[in-house]
C-alpha positions in Angstrom: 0.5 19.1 14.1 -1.2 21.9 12.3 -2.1 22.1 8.6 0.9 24.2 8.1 3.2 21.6 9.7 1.5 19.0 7.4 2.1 20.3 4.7 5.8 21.5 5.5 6.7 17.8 6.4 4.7 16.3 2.8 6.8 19.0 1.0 10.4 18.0 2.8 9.6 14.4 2.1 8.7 14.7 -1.5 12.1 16.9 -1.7 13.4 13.5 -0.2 11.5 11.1 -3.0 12.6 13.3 -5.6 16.0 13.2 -4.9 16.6 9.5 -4.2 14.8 8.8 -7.7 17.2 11.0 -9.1 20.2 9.7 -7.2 19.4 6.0 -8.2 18.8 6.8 -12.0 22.4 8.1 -11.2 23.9 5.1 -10.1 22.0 3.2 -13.4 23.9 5.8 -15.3 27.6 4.9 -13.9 26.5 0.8 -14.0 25.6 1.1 -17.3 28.8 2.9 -18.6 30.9 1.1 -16.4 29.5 -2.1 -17.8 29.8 -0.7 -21.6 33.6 0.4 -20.8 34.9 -2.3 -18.3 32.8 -5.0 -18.4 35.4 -7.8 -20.2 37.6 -6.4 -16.8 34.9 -7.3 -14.4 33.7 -10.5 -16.2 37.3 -11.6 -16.1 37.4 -10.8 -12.6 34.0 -12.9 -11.5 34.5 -15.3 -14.0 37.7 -17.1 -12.1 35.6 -16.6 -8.5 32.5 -17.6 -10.2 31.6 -20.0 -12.7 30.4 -17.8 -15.3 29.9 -17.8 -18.8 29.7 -14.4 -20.6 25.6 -14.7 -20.9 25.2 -15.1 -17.5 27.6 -12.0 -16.4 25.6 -10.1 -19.5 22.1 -11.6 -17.8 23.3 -10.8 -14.4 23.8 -7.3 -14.8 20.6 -6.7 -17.0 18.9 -8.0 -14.7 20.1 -5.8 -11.9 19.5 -2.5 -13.6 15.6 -3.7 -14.8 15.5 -4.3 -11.0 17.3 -0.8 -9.9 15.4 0.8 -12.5 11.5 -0.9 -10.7 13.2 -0.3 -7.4 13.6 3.7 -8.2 10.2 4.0 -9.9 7.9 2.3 -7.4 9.6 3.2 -4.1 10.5 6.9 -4.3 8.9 7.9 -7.8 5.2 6.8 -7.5 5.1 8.0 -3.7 6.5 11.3 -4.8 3.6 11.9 -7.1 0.9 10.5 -4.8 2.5 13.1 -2.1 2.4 15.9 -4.9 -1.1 15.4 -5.7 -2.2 15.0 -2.4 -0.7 18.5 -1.7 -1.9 20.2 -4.6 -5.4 19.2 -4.2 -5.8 20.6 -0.8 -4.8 23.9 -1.8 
């Protein structure tokens, strides 16, 4: 592979990064609202499978975003700006 080719392939994956950061902020989004709006619906619906109290359905899903939220930043966000730095200093 060529410098061209390199560079070509660092841009298409950072297109990649960029997008699956945005696409799981996304899906925090729609847990979030669907948690504001039908959350006594699904901790009614877990609570007979599941032993659950309403702290531990609120805790569960907390929980969950902080980890979605981690999950988006150090997987696709930090990697996209290493890959944009790396680019933009060999220019």
């Amino acid at each position: 592979m060529n410098k061209g080719e390199v560079n070509y392939l660092m841009e298409r994956v950072a297109g990649v990064l960029i997008r699956c950061f945005f696409l799981s902020y996304a899906l925090l989004i729609l847990w979030f609202f669907l948690y504001v709006l039908v959350g006594d619906f699904g901790y009614g619906m877990h609570a007979q499978w599941f032993e659950l109290n309403r702290h531990d359905y609120a805790l569960i899903n907390y929980y969950g975003m902080a980890f979605v939220k981690v999950y988006a930043i150090i997987f696709f966000l930090f990697p996209y700006f290493a890959i944009r730095l790396v680019l933009r200093k060999k220019r």
